[in-house]
C-alpha positions in Angstrom: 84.9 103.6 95.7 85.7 106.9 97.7 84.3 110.0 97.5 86.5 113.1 97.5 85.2 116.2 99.0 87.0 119.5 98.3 86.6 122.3 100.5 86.6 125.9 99.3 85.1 128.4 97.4 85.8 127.8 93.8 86.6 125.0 91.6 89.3 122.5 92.4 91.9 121.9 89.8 91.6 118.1 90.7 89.9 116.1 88.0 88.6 112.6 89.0 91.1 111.5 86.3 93.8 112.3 88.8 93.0 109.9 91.6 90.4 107.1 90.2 93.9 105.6 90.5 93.4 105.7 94.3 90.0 103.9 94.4 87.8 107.8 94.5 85.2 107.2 92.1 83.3 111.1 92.6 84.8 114.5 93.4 82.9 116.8 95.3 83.6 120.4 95.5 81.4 122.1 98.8 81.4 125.5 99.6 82.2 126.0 103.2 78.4 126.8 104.0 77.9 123.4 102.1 80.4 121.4 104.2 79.0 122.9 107.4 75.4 121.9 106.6 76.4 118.2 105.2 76.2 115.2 107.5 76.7 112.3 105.5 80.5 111.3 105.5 80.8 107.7 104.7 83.1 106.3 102.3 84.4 109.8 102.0 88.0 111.5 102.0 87.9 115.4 103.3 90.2 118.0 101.7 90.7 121.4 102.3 90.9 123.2 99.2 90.6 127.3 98.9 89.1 127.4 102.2 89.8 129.8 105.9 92.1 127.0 107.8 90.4 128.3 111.1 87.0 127.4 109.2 87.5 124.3 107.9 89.0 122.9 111.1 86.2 124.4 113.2 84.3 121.9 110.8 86.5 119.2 111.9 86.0 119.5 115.1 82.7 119.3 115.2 82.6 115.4 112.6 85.8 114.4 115.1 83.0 114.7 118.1 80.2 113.4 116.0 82.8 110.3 115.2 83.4 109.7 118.5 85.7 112.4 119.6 89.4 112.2 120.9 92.8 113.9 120.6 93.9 115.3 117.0 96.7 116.5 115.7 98.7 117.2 112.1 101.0 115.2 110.4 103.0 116.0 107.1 104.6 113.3 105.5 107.6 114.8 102.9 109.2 112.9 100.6 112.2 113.9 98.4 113.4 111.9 94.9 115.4 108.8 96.6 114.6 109.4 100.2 112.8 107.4 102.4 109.4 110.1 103.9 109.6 111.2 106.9 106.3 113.0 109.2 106.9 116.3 110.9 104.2 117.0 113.5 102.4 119.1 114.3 102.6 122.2 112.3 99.6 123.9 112.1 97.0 122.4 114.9 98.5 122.1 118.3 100.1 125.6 119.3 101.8 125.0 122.5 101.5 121.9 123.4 101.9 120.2 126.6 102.8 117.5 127.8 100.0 115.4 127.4 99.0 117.1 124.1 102.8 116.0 122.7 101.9 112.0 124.1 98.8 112.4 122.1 101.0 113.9 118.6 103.2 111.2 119.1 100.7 108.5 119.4 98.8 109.5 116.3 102.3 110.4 114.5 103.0 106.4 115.5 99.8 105.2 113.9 100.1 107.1 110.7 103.2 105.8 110.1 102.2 102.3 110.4 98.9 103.0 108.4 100.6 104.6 105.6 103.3 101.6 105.2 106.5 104.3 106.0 107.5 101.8 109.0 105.9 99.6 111.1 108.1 100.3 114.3 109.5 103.9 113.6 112.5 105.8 115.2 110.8 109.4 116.4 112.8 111.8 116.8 111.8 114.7 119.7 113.4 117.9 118.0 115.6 119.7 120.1 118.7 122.5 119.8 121.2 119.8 121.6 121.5 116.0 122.1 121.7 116.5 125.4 119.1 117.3 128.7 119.7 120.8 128.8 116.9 121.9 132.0 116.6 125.5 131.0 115.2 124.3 127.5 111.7 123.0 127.4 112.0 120.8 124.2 115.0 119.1 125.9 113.3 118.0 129.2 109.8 117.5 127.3 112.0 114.8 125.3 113.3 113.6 128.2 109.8 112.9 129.6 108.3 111.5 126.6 111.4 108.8 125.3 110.4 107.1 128.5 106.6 107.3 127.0 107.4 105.9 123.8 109.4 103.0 125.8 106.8 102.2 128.3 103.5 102.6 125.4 105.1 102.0 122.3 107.5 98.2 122.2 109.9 98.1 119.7 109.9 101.9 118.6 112.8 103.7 119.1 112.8 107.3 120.7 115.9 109.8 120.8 116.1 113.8 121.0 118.6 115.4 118.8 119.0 118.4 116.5 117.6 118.5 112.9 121.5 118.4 111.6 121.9 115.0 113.7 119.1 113.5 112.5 119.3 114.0 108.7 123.6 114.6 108.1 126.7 112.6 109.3 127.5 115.4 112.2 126.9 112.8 114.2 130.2 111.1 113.8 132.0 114.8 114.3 130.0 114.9 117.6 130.7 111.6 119.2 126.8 111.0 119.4 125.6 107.5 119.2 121.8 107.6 119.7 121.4 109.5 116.4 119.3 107.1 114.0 117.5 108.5 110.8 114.5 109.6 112.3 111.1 108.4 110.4 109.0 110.7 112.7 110.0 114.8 113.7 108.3 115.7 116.9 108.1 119.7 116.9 108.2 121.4 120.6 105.3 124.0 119.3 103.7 125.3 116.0 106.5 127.4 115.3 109.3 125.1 115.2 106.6 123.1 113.4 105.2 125.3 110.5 108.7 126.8 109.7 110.2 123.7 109.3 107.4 122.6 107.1 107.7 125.4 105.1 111.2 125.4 104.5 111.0 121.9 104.0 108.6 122.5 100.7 110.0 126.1 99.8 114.0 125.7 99.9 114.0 121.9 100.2 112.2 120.5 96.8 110.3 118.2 99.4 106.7 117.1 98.1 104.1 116.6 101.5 101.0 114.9 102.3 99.3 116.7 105.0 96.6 114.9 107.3 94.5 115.7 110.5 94.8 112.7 112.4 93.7 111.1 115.9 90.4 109.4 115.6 90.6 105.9 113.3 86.2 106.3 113.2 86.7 109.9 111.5 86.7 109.8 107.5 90.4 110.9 106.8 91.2 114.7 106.4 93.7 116.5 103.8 95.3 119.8 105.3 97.5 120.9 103.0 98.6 124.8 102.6 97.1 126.6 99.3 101.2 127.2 98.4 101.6 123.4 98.7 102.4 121.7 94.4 99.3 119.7 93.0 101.9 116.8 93.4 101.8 116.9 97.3 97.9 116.9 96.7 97.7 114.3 95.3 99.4 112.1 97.0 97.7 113.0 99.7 94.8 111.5 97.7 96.9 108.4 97.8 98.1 108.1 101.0 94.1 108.9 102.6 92.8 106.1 100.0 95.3 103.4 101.9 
């Protein structure tokens, strides 16, 4: 059984009725001072709750070196009623990423898609304005770059760069663009791109999202949600960190 530590200053509204469901057999709620004193981890599931983002990932930080160390990033994983999820990364960790940094989201994004069952081999998607190399735009020649990244690192997986309206309508067909498969995994070219699209995803498009800091398989697994994210995105993040 799990432990499920809540970060924040007051009183979670998550009862231990809500996720013994998901093997967590205790709920903890720590006060940042609390979390930054405690060293004992095992067995545990991390969750922001009311808590300074900047704080609670300085915490992070410093477990993610304690575990070992190594490059992290955030995933959300949005689901709608009779769609397959999707991730969107990152949208709230890595703010300008290079390109390095983006073979490092796309690794982890890779993992946590096989982890959480969404797809064993799954077609990433590096978001861009057009499906073609345009040089003077930075997300297109990033994609360029790291397509040939997934191919070389990653058998099996597919890798394309196209436009959010490709990737999720049937413009495809009006456009005459082949390589234009569902995407299971959003790359974002920085956390702008990244956060809007994440909120407009939960705000205007009725999606529910599980949000993870993810990167180092010896770390206990970390929630980061937003305090405007539903109690049902919560706790399936619950879920999703008990797999």
């Amino acid at each position: 059984m799990k432990k499920l530590l809540i970060i924040g200053e007051s009183e979670s509204k998550i009862k231990l009725a809500d996720v013994e469901k998901f093997d967590v057999g205790e709920i903890r709620n720590l006060t940042m001072e609390e979390f930054n004193n405690a060293d004992e981890f095992d067995d545990s599931i991390i969750m922001k709750g009311l808590a300074e983002t900047s704080d609670f990932m300085r915490r992070v930080l410093q477990i993610n070196k304690n575990y070992g160390g190594g490059f992290i990033s955030q995933c959300g994983v949005f689901q709608r009623a009779g769609e397959r999820p999707f991730i969107v990364t990152d949208s709230a960790l890595n703010i300008a990423p290079n390109l390095r940094d983006k073979e490092g989201i796309t690794k982890n994004a890779i993992f946590l898609a096989r982890r959480t069952g969404i797809s064993k081999n799954p077609v990433v998607n590096f978001l861009t304005p057009s499906s073609r190399i345009v040089s003077n735009i930075k997300s297109s020649v990033d994609a360029c770059y790291l397509e040939n990244y997934v191919h070389e690192n990653f058998p099996g997986i597919r890798a394309m760069h196209n436009a959010l309206d490709v990737c999720f309508t049937d413009s495809a067909k009006d456009k005459n663009i082949e390589n234009a498969e569902r995407p299971d995994i959003l790359i974002m070219d920085n956390i702008d791109q990244g956060n809007s699209l994440y909120k407009a995803l939960t705000i205007f498009g009725g999606f529910s999202v599980a949000g993870f800091v993810v990167g180092n398989e010896k770390m206990p697994p970390v929630i980061l949600t937003s305090r405007s994210d539903s109690m049902e995105s919560k706790l399936w993040s619950v879920e999703l960190s008990a797999k």
